[in-house]
C-alpha positions in Angstrom: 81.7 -6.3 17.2 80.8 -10.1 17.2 83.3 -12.9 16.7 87.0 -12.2 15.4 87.4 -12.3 11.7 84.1 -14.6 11.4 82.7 -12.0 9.1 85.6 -12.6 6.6 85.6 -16.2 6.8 81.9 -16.3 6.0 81.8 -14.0 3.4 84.8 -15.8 1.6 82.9 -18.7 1.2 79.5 -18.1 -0.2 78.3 -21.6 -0.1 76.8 -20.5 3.4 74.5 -18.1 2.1 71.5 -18.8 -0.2 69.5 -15.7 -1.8 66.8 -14.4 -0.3 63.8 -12.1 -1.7 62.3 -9.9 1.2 58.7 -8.9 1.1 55.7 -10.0 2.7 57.3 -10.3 6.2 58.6 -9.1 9.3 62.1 -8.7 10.0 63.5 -7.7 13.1 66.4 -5.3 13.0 69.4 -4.5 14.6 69.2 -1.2 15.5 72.8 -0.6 16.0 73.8 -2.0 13.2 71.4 -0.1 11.2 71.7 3.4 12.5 75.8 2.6 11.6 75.7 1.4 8.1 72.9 4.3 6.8 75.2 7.0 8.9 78.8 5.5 7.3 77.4 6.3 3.6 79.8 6.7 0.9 79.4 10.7 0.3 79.0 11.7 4.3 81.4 14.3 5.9 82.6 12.8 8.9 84.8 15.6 10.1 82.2 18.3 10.7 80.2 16.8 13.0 77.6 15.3 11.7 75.1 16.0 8.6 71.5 15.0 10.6 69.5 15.9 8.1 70.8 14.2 5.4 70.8 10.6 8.0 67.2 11.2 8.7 66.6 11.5 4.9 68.2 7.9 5.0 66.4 6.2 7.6 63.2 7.5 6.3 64.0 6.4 2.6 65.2 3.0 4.1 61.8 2.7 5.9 59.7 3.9 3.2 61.9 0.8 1.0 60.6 -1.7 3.1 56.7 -0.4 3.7 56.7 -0.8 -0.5 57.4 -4.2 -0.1 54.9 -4.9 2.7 58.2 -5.7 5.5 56.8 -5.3 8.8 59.9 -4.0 10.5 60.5 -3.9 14.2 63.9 -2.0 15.5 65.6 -3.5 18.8 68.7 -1.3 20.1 70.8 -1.7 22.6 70.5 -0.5 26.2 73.2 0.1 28.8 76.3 -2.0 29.4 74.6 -4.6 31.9 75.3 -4.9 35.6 78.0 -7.1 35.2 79.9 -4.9 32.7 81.6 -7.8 31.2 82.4 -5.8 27.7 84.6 -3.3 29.4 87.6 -4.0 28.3 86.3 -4.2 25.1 84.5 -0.9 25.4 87.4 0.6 26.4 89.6 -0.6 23.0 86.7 0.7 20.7 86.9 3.8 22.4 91.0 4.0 21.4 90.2 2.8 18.2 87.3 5.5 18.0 90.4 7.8 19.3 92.7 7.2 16.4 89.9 7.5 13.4 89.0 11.2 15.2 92.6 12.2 15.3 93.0 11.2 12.0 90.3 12.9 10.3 91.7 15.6 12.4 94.5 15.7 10.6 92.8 15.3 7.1 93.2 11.6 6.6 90.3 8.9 5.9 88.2 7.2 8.1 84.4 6.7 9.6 83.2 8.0 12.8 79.7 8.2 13.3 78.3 12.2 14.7 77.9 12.7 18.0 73.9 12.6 18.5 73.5 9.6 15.6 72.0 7.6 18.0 69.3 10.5 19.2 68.6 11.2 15.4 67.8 7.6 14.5 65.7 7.3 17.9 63.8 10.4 16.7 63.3 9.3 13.1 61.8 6.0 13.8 59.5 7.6 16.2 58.4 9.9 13.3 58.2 7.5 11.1 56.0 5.4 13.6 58.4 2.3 13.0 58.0 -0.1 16.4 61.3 -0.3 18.4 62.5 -1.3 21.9 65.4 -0.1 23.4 66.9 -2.9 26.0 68.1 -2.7 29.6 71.5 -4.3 27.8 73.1 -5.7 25.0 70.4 -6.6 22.7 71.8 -9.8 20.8 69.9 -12.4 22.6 66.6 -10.5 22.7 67.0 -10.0 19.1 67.5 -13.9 18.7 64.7 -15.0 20.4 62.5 -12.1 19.3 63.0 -13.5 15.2 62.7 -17.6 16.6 59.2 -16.7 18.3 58.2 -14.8 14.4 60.6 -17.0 12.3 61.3 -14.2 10.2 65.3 -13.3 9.7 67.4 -11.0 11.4 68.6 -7.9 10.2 72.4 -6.8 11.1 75.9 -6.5 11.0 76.9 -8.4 13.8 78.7 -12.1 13.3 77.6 -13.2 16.4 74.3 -13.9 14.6 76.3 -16.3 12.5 76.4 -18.5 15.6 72.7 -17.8 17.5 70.3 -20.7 15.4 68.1 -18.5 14.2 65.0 -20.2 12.7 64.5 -17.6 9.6 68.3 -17.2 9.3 70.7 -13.8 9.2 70.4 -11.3 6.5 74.1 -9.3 6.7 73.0 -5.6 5.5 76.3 -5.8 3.6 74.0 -8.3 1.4 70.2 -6.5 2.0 70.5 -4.5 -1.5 67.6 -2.3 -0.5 68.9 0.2 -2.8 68.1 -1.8 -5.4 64.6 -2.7 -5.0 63.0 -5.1 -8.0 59.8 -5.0 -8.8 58.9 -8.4 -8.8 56.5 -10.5 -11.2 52.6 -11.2 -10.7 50.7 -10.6 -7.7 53.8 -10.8 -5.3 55.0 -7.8 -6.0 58.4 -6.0 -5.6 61.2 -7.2 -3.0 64.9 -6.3 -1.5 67.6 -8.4 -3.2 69.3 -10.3 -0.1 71.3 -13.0 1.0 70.7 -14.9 3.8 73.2 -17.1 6.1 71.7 -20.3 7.6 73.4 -22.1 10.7 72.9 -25.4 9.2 74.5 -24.7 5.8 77.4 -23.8 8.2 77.9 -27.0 9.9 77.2 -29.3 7.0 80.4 -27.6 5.8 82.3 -29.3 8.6 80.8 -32.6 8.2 79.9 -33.6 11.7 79.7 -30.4 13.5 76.7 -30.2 16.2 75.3 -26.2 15.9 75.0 -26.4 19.2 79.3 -26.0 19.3 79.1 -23.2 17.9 78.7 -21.0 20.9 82.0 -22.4 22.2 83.7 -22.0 18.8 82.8 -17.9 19.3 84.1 -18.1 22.7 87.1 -19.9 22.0 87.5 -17.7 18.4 87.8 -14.2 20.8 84.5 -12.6 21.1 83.3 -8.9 22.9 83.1 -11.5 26.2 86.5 -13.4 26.3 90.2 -12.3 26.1 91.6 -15.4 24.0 95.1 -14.7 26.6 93.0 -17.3 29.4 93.3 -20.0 25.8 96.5 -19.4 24.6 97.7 -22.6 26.1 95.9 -24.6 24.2 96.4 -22.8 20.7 100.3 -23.3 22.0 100.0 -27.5 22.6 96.7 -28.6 20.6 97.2 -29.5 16.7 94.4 -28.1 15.2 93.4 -30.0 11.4 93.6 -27.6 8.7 90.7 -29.6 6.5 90.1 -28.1 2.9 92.1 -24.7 2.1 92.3 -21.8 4.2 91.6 -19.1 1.9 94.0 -16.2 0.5 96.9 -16.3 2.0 96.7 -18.9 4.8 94.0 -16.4 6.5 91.5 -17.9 8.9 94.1 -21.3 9.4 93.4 -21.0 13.3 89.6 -20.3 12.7 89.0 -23.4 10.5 90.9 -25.6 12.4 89.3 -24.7 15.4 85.7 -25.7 13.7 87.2 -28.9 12.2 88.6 -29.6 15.9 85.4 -29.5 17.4 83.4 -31.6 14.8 84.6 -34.4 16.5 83.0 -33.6 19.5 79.2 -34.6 20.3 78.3 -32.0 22.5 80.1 -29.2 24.3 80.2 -30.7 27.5 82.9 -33.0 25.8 84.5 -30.7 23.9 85.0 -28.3 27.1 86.5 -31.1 29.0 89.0 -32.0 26.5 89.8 -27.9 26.1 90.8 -28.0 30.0 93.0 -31.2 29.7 95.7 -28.6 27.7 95.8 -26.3 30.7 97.0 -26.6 33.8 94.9 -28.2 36.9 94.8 -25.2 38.8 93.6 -22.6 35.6 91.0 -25.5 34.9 87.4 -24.4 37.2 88.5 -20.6 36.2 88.2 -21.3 32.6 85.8 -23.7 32.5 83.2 -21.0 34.3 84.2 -18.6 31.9 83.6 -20.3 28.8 80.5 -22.1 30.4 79.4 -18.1 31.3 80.6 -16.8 27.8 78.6 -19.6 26.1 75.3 -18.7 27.3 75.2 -15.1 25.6 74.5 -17.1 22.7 71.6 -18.7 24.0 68.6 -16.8 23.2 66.8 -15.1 26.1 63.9 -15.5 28.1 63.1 -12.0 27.6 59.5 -11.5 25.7 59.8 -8.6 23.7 57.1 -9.3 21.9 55.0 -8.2 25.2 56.7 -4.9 24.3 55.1 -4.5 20.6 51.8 -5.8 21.9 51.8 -3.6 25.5 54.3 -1.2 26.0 56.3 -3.3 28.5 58.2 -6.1 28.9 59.0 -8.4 32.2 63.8 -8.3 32.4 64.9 -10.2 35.2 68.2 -8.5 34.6 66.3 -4.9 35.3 64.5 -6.1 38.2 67.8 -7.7 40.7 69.3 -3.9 39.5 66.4 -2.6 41.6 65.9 0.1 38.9 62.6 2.1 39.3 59.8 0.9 36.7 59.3 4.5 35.3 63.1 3.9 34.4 63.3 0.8 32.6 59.6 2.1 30.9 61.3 5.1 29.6 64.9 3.3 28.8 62.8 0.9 26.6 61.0 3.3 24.7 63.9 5.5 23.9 63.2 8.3 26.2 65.9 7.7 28.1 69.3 7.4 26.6 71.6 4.5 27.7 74.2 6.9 28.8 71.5 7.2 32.6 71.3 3.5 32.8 75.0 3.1 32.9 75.4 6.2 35.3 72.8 4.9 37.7 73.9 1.2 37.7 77.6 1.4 37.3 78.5 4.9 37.9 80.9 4.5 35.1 79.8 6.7 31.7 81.9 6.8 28.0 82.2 10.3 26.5 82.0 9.2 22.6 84.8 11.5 21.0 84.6 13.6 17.7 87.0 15.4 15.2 88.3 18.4 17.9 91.6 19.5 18.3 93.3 17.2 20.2 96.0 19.7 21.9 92.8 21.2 23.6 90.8 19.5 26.3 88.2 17.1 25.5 84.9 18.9 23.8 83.1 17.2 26.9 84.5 19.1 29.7 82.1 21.8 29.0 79.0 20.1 29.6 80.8 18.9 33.1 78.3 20.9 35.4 75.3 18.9 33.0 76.6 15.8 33.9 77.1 16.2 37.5 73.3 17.6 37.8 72.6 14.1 35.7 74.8 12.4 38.7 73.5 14.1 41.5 69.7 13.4 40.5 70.4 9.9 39.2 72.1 9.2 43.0 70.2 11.5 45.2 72.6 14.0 46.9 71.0 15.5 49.7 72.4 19.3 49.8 74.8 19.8 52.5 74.1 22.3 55.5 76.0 25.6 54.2 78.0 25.9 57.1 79.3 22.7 56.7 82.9 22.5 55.7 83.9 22.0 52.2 85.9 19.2 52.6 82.9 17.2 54.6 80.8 18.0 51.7 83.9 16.6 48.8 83.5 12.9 51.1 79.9 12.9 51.1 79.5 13.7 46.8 78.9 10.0 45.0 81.8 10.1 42.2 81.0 8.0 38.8 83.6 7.4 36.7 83.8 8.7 33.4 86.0 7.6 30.6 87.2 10.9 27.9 89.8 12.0 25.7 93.2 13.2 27.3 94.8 14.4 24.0 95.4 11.1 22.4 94.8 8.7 25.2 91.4 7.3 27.0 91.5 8.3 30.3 89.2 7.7 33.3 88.4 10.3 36.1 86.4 10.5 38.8 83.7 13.1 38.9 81.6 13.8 41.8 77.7 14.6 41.3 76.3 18.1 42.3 74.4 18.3 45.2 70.9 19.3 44.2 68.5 22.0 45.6 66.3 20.9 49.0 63.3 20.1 46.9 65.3 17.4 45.1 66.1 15.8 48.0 63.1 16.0 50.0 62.0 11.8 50.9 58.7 12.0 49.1 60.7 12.7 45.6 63.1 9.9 45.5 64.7 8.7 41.8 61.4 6.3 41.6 58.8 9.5 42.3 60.6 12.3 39.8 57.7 11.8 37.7 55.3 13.3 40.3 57.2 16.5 40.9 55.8 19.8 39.6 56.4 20.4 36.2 57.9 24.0 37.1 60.2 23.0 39.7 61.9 19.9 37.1 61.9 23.3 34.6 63.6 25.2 37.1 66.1 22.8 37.7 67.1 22.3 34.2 66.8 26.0 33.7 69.7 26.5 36.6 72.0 23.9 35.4 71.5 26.1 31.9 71.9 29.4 33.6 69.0 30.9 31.8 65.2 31.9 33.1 62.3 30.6 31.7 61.2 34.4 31.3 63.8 35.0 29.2 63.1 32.1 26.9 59.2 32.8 26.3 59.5 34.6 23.1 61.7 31.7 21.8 59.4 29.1 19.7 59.0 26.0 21.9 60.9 23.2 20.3 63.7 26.1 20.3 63.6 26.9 23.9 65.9 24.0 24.9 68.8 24.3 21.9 68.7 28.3 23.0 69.0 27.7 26.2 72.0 25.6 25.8 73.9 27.4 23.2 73.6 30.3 26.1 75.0 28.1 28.2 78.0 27.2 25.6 78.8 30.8 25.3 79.5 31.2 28.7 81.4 27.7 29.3 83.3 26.9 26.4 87.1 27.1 26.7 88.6 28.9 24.4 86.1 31.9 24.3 83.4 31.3 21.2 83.6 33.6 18.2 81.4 35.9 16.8 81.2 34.4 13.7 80.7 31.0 15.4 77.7 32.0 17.4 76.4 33.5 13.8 76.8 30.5 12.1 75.3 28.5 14.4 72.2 30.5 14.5 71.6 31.0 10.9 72.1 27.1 10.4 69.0 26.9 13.2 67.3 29.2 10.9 67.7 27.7 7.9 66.5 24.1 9.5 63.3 26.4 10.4 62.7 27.4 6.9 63.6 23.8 5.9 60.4 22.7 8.2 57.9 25.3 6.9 59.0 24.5 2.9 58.3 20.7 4.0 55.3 21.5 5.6 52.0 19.9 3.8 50.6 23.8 4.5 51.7 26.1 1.9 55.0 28.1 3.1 54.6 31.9 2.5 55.6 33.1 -0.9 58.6 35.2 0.8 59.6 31.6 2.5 59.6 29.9 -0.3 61.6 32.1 -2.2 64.0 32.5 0.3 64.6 28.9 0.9 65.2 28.8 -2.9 67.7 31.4 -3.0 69.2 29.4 0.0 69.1 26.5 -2.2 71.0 28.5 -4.5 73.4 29.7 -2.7 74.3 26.3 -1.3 75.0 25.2 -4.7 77.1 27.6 -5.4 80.9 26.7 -5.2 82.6 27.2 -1.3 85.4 29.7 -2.1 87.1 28.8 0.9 86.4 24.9 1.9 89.2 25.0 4.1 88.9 22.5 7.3 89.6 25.1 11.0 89.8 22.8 13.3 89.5 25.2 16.6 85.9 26.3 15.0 85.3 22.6 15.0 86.5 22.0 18.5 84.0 24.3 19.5 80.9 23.2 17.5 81.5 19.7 19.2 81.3 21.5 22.6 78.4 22.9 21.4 77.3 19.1 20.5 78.4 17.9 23.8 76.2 20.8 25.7 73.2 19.8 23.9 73.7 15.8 24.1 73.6 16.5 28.1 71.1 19.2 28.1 69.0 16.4 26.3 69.9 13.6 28.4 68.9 15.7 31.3 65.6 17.5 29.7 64.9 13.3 29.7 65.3 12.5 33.1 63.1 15.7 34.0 60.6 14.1 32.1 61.1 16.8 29.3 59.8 20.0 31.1 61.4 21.5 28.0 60.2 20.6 23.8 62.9 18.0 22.5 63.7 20.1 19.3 64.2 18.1 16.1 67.8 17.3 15.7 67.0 16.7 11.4 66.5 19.7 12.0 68.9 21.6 14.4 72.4 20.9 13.3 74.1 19.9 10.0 77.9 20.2 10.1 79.1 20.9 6.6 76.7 24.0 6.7 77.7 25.1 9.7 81.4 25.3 8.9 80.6 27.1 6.0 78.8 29.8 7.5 81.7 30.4 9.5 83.8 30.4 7.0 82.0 33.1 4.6 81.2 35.3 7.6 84.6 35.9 7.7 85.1 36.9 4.5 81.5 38.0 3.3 79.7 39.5 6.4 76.8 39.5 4.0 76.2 36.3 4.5 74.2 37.3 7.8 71.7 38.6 5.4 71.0 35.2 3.7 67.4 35.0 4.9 66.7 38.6 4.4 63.7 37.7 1.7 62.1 36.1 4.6 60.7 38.3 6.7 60.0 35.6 9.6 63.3 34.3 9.4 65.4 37.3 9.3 63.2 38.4 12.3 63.8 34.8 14.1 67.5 35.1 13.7 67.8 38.2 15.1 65.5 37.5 18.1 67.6 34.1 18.2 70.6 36.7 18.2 69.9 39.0 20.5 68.5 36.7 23.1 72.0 34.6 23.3 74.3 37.8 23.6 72.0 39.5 26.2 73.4 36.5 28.4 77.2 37.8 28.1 78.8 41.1 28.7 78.9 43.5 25.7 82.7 43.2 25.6 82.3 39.4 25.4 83.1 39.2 21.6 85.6 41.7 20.9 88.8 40.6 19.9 91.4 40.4 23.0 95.3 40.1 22.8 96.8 36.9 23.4 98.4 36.3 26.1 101.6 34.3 27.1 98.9 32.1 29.1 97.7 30.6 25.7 100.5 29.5 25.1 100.6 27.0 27.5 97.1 25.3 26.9 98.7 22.9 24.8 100.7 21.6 28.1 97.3 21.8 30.2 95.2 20.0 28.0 94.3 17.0 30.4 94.4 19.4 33.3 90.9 19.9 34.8 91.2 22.0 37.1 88.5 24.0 36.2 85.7 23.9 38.4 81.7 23.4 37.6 81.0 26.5 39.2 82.6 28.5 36.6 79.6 27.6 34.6 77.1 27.4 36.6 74.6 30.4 37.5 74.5 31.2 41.1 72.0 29.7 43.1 71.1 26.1 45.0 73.2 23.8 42.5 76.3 23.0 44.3 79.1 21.9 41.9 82.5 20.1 42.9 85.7 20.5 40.6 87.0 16.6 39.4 90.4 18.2 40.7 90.7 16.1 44.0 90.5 13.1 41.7 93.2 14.0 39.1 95.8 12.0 40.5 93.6 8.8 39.8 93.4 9.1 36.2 94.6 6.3 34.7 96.1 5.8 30.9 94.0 3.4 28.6 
């Protein structure tokens, strides 16, 4: 993210910098940025999937840091890719880099990946918390730029390119925003964060003569998310950059300092563009010249008011009004209630499946939550529903396809999925994309209750903001390939239960005695010493199914305008406890008794219990002989051949396998 190796240049030199105390002011923060460094903490599991509570514990303790010290925070995040999709190919080499950490902590090395739903989590913490954000309809840099310039307060972030935007109250890296560390300050002033903060002009006094407004070029011609440096390696080959003063450890950064000595002696970038092109040939010259020109205005900061946003609850995006995206769209996207994942589909019909630790022999976790998507595709692009007699292979041409990027073992692959074709009452003319909203709330519950395979009868003795997670882990039961476990089901449930009796202890109304002394014995027995801490990474594989079901069962509860509660995710699902669960019920069956001085909770589990496996035959979890067939899933693991309809329930969803497109997968 941001300019190539700019962050270690910078931070090798600390003359750039000057110390900072933050209190008394607002800071706008990049929410990206943010959401990554509290979730890549020092002590966090990143192989089980995700620890949720324990991040939300974070953001709220990060929050509460800056309220002490009167910091008016406001979060901006980024939105979907933009319809230009200029950071493709760099999306697509994060992705494989993404790849190789997952495979790794597969295989029990080191590494960071952040959880599945971290995005989600954060999202619902700040709205908790009642900390303003805005999400954008793209990449947020610029916004965030000219958000801090119109407040001249600093930015907040991780990201070098703000080493180059001129920002009035400077960039404070979080590497440097000690918030940990909190002092409490002398006189009236009060207590502040320990920072550091990096100034533009401090920068290009450095170089002597450098003009800041070079700077944007020097990212472009560094290598940035926008430009491939190949288009400039002509001139690295035939210019002689000056070296100036040294070059750090090693020689590092010799091309990177030479560039910025190079351009000092230009005046403005007109110049120094013009003199860039005389070291390529004539006819490469208008091609590069428009893309550096193009690439240089990302660093100009942007026209769009977002402080319209924190005063109203909208803002006017030229970019979101030529995509001709309906307002209750780009209303939603920018208050979070829409995940970028829809923008992307609807504008580029082109998604990324963010991997996680699975097994890597198997399938990607996502193709279970296939049929999710393509209900997300098919209302996002309107399929009418074919006549019935029609043929099967008229109704293939006439299914929109988006293009999804996934896992294929240890590759990114891309593979075109076609959308379902929706019930008639979906694609009736008065209910277009733009008019969802004024459907009946039943008939946008019905819908997601199909897709689900579950009846909203049969979810009415379920506690609301547990209707929707049930209703998907039915739907994971039935879809996941290989067959869920007993013991996986269990653990899942009793992790539910114990985020239940986490909610009631925190409640500011006095739990039950028999609560709170359960929830202390549970307390207990977490302390207590795992026996067996060993890492299986087929029960993994299919808790991040599970988290792939519930990320598009959420995505598409969204775009129904939640007929459906959107349960607490702080709450719902914390890795490490979940993979112990599974582990002890192995060996200690007893450990399905762990809430048993609760009353509530013992009976909540069991109706939790009893409600998924009345959705399954009663021979669904007993143990079956393998077969010579398993054998072979290793060999079929980018093979997906199975169809939607193998999940779905019957009824007026119409699914279409991704088989016809298999040939037109293509290797990263």
């Amino acid at each position: 993210m941001g300019v190539q190796g700019l962050t270690g240049f910078v931070e090798e030199r600390g003359v750039f910098f000057t110390e900072l105390r933050v209190r008394d002011t607002k800071l706008v923060i990049d929410g990206s940025s943010l959401y990554h460094r509290l979730c890549f903490a020092p002590a966090a599991d990143f192989r089980r999937g995700g620890d949720y509570g324990a991040f939300a514990a974070a953001v709220r303790d990060f929050f509460g840091i800056l309220r002490s010290c009167r910091v008016a925070p406001f979060v901006v995040l980024d939105g979907g890719r933009g319809a230009e999709d200029r950071k493709l190919p760099t999306l697509r080499g994060r992705a494989a880099e993404q790849l190789r950490a997952a495979h790794g902590l597969s295989r029990g090395a080191g590494g960071c990946l952040a959880p599945l739903l971290t995005r989600e989590a954060f999202v619902q913490a700040l709205g908790r918390l009642g900390v303003p954000f805005v999400q954008c309809f793209a990449e947020a840099d610029r916004e965030i730029a000219a958000l801090a310039n119109s407040w001249g307060c600093p930015v907040l972030s991780l990201d070098s390119d703000f080493c180059v935007f001129d920002l009035a109250g400077g960039y404070c890296p979080l590497s440097h925003f000690q918030w940990e560390s909190v002092c409490a300050g002398e006189g009236p002033q009060g207590c502040y964060v320990p920072a550091r903060c990096y100034s533009v002009d401090r920068f290009c006094r450095h170089f002597g003569r450098l003009n800041k407004r070079l700077l944007p070029l020097f990212a472009v011609m560094n290598g940035n998310d926008y430009m491939d440096l190949a288009a400039l390696e002509a001139f690295y080959s035939k210019v002689r950059l000056p070296r100036g003063c040294a070059a750090g450890k090693g020689g590092k950064h010799l091309r990177l300092q030479g560039l910025l000595n190079w351009l000092a002696q230009f005046a403005e970038p007109t110049e120094a563009v013009e003199n860039v092109l005389k070291y390529l040939k004539k006819h490469q010259r208008e091609e590069i010249r428009e893309l550096l020109c193009t690439s240089m205005e990302d660093y100009t900061p942007s026209d769009v008011n977002l402080e319209d946003f924190f005063q109203n609850g909208r803002y006017e995006c030229e970019a979101a009004r030529k995509a001709d995206v309906p307002q209750w769209v780009l209303d939603a996207l920018a208050k979070g209630k829409l995940a970028p994942f829809i923008i992307n589909a609807l504008i580029l019909r082109s998604t990324f499946l963010r991997v996680q630790v699975e097994n890597m022999q198997r399938p990607s976790a996502h193709s279970a939550a296939l049929p999710i998507r393509q209900v997300i595709y098919g209302l996002l692009l309107r399929v009418p529903q074919n006549n019935e007699a029609a043929s099967p292979s008229k109704q293939t041409h006439e299914l929109p396809v988006v293009c999804e990027f996934d896992r294929c073992q240890k590759t990114i692959k891309k593979t075109f999925v076609q959308a379902a074709s929706l019930p008639t009452d979906f694609c009736d003319d008065r209910f277009p994309l733009d008019k969802l909203m004024e459907m009946s709330t039943s008939c946008r519950q019905m819908l997601l209750l199909e897709t689900l395979g579950v009846k909203m009868s049969f979810l009415e003795s379920i506690p609301n903001h547990l209707q929707l997670p049930v209703a998907v882990t039915c739907y994971w039961i039935r879809c996941s390939e290989p067959k869920v476990k007993l013991h996986q089901l269990k653990a899942l449930l009793l992790m539910i239960v114990s985020g239940e009796l986490h909610r009631i202890n925190d409640d500011p109304v006095l739990p039950a005695e028999d609560d709170s002394i359960a929830y202390n014995e549970f307390l207990k027995w977490k302390e207590k010493k795992l026996q067996n801490n060993d890492f299986d990474l087929d029960a993994a594989h299919s808790f991040c199914q599970w988290q792939c079901c519930l990320q598009m069962g959420l995505y598409l509860n969204q775009l129904l305008c939640t007929p459906l509660s959107e349960p607490d995710l702080s709450r719902l699902y914390t890795g490490t406890l979940v993979h112990r669960l599974y582990q002890e019920l192995k060996s200690t069956p007893s450990v399905e008794n762990l809430f048993i001085l609760s009353p509530k909770m013992t009976q909540l589990y069991l109706l939790l219990l009893n409600a998924v496996e009345s959705t399954v035959s009663p021979e669904f979890f007993q143990k079956t002989t393998k077969t010579r067939s398993d054998s072979c899933k290793k060999k079929k693991a980018c093979n997906k051949k199975r169809t939607a309809t193998k999940c779905a329930t019957p009824g007026n969803l119409h699914f279409c396998s991704v088989n016809r497109f298999a040939s037109l997968e293509v290797d990263d």
